[in-house]
N, C-alpha and C positions, 0 to 999 in steps of 0.2 A: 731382780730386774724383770720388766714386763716382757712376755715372750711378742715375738715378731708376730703382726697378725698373719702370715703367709702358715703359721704353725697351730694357729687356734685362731676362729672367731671371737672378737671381745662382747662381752658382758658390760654394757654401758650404765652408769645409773645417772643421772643428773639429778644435783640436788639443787632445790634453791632454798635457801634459808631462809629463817622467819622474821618478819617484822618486829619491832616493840610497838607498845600499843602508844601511838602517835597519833596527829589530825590525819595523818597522808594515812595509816594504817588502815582510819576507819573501823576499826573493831568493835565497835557499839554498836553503830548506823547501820552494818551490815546484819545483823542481828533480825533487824526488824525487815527486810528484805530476804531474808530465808537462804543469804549467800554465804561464802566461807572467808570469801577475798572478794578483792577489789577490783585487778586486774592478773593475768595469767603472765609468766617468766617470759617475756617475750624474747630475751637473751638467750633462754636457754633452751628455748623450740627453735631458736633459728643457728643454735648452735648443733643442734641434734640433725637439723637437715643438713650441714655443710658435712658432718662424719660421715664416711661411708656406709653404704647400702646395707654389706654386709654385715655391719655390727646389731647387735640385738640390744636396742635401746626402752630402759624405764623412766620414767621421770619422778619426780617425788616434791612437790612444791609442801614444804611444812605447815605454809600458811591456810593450809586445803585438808592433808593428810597426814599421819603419821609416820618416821621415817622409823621402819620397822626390821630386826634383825633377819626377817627373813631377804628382803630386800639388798642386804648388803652380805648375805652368805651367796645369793646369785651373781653379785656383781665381781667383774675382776677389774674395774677401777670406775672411781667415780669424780664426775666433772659437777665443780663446785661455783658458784657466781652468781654477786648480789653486789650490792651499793654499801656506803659507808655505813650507814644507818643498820645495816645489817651483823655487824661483825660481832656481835657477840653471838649471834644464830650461828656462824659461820664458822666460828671456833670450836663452838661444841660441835658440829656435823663433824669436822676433821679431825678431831678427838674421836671419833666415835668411830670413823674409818679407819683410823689406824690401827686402833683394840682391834678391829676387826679383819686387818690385814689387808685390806681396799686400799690401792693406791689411788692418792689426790690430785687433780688437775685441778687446778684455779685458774681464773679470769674473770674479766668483769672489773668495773669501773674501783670497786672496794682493792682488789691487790694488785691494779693497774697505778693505780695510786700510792700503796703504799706496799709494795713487794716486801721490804726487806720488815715488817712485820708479819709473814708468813713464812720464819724458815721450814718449819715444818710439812709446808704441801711437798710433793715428791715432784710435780713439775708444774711450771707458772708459763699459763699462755697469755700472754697477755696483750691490751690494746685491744685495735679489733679483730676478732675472730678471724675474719674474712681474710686478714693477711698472715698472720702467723699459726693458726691452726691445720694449715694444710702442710706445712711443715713438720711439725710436731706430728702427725697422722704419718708422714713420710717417713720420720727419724723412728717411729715404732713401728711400721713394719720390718724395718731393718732391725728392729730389736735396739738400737741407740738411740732412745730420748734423753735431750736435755734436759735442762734445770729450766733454765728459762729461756724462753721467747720472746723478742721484743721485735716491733716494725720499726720502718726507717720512714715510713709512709700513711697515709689513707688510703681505703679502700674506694673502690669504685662499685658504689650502691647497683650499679645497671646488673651484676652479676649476685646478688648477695639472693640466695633461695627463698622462698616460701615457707613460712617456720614450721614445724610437724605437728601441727595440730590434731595429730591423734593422738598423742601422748597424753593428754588432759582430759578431765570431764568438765566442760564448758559448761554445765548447768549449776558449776560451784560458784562461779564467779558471776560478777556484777555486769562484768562488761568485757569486751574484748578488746583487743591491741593491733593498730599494724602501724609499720613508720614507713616514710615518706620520704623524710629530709632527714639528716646529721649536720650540723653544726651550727654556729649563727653567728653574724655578723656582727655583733655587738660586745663588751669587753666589761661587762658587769665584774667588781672586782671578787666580789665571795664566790664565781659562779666557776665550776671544771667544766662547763661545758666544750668550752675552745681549748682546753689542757685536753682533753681526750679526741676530741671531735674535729678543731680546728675553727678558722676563721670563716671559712668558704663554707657555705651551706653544699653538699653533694646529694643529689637527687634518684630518687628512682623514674625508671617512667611510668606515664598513666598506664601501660599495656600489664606495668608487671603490680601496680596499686588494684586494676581493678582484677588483674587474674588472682589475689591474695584475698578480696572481698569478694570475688565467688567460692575461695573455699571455703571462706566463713558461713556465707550463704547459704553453700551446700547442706552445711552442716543442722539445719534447720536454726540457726543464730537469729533471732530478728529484734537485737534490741540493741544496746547502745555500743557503738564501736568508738574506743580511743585512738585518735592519730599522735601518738606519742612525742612526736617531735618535739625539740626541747622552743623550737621557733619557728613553729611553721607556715610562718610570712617569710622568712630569710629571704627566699626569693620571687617578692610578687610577681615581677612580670611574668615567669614560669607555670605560676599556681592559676592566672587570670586566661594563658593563652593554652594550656594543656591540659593542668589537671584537673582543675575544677568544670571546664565540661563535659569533660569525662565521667568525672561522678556525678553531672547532673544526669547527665546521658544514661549514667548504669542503672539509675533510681528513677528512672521513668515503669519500668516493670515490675519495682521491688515494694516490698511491701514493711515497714517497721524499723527496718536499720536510723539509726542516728545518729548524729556523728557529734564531738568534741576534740576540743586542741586545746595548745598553746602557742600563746603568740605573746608578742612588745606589742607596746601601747602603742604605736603609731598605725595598727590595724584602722582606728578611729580617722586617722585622714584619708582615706581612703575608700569613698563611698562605691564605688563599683564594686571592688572586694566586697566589701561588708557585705554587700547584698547578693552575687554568686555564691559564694560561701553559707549564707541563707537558704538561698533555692538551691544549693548542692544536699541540701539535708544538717546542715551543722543548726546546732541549737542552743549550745556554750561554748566558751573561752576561756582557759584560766589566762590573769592577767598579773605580770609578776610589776604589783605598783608600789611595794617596800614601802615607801614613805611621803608623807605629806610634806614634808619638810625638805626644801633644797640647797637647807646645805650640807645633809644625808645621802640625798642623789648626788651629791658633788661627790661627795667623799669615798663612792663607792663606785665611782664612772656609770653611773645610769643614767650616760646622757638621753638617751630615746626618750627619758621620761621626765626631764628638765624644760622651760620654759613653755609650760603647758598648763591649760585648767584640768584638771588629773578627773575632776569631778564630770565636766563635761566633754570627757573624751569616755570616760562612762558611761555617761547619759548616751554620747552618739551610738556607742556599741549596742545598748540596750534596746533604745528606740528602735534599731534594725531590726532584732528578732532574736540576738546575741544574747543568753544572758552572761552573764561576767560576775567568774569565779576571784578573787582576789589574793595576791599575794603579800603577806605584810611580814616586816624585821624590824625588831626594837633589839638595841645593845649596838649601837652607833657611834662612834666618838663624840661623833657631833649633838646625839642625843640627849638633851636636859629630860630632867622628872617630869615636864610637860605633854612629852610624847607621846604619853599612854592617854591620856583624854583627848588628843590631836587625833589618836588612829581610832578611837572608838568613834570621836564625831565623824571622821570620815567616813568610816563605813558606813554609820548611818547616816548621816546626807547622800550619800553613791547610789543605794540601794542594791548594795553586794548581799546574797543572801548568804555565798556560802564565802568566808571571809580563813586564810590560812594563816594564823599571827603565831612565828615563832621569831625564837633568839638568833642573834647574828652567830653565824657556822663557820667556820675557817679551814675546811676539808683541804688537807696535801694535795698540792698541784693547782692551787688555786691562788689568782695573785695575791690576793688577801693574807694567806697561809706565807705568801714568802715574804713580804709584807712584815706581818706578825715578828716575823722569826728575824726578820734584820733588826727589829726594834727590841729584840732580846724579849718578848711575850708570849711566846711558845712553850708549853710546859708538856711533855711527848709522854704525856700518863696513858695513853692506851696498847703504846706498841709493845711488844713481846706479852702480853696476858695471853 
């Protein structure tokens, strides 16, 4: 059992696990860019600021560094958290603490999802941090941590910290990270965004976006900043009346930073947007447009992006100053062998340069996934490995 922190200072290690070599991984592209990664654990810098002060925190991103035995002869428990796509990285890190007698914390969207696939972690925080992590911190200074953590709720963005950005060597990576918004309005069926996140987009304010892009700032950063957000239109009026002149406001003295997002297609009817969003510094979009075909958007509630020219809502984004990243899925029910020469002319009629064409996913907690599983199509080959 972990001793009460009131008896010992902890030895924190964060790990994040590694990619496979995927489009989202980028493992070639970065090559030629002299970077290691793509973007930094933004999970798990922001999980390291909400720990207390007095713990002595390392961090160890695999996709950057080595996770090395000396690293885990210092630590006396280490916090583990990554996405679906990660879990085989994820299994070997918790193998590797165990041999080594590190007790595991998990969380994060990977065993938020699928817990009862990780009997092995010693305790599961899961959901978001922000709510059951200060409990778990609680039940161990008293020396009584649980098994697991679950919220009954969301968090309220206006208190979530500033992630510890000393933990990292920012000159590894390609680009930085800060979020904004959680959640989105829309009910895409493959997508966990609203399983973990909710329906309600929940916001930070501009005071605590721009005080987050002066630490980056500080840091001598001057190159591209990701706003991670899974939809960060959720709430235009919000974005038009606060925070976007806020960051035009901040980039009046700055020099290099640039910004990217994600948004739904209906950014495109929306010319005022488009263009503060422009003069705030943003420069791309990805755009999650899965399919030319409606009766693929039917079938997977992507209504945002039904009864529309897909091509010239494109073109509008483009024409602004936007370029536009694209998101594509083949393996559709509705998908005939015709598909694949449907999305390739798409793309190039669009003039998408960078274009993300994977298989239809059915990730646990996803309506798709319950979906699946009523229709007896579930075949649960990855749990317990």
């Amino acid at each position: 059992m972990l001793l009460g922190i009131k008896e010992a200072n902890m030895n924190v290690l964060l790990i994040y696990p590694k990619y496979p070599d995927t489009f989202w991984s980028y493992t070639y592209a970065l090559r030629f860019i002299g970077k290691k990664a793509a973007f930094p654990p933004l999970g798990l810098l922001t999980v390291a600021a909400l720990l207390p002060d007095e713990f002595q925190k390392r961090l160890v991103d695999t996709n950057v560094d080595c996770l090395n035995d000396e690293d885990l002869s210092w630590a006396d428990m280490a916090f583990v958290g990554g996405m679906a796509v990660q879990r085989d990285s994820a299994k070997q890190i918790i193998a590797r603490c165990r041999q080594s007698g590190v007790k595991v914390i998990a969380g994060g969207p990977l065993f938020t999802a699928e817990p009862e696939a990780f009997g092995e972690v010693d305790h599961l925080v899961l959901d978001e941090a922000e709510c059951t992590l200060p409990s778990f911190v609680e039940d161990l200074k008293n020396g009584c941590p649980k098994k697991v953590y679950r919220a009954s709720g969301f968090c309220d963005l206006r208190h979530t910290p500033i992630p510890s950005w000393q933990l990292i060597r920012m000159k590894k990576y390609a680009s930085m990270s800060i979020q904004f918004s959680r959640g989105c309005p829309f009910k895409c069926e493959f997508c966990n965004v609203t399983t973990l996140f909710g329906h309600r987009p929940r916001l930070k304010t501009p005071q605590q976006v721009i005080a987050e892009l002066d630490r980056i700032y500080a840091t001598g950063w001057r190159s591209n900043i990701f706003f991670v957000d899974d939809n960060f239109i959720g709430n235009r009026g919000y974005l038009k009346t606060h925070l976007l002149p806020a960051l035009i406001e901040w980039r009046k003295d700055k020099k290099g930073c640039v910004f990217f997002t994600e948004a739904s297609i209906n950014l495109a009817d929306d010319p005022e947007l488009l263009d503060m969003m422009v003069t705030a510094g943003f420069d791309s979009v990805f755009i999650g447009i899965e399919s030319p075909d409606e009766a693929c958007l039917t079938e997977c509630h992507k209504t945002q992006n039904k009864n529309r020219d897909l091509l010239e809502s494109v073109g509008i984004m483009h024409r602004s100053g936007l370029q536009v990243m694209g998101g594509f899925i083949v393996g559709f029910d509705s998908d005939t062998q015709s598909i694949f020469q449907r999305q390739i002319d798409f793309i190039a009629q669009s003039g998408i340069v960078t274009a993300m064409v994977g298989m239809l996913q059915a990730p646990p907690g996803t309506r798709l996934f319950d979906r699946l599983q009523r229709e007896s199509r579930v075949v649960n080959t990855f749990f317990g490995k």
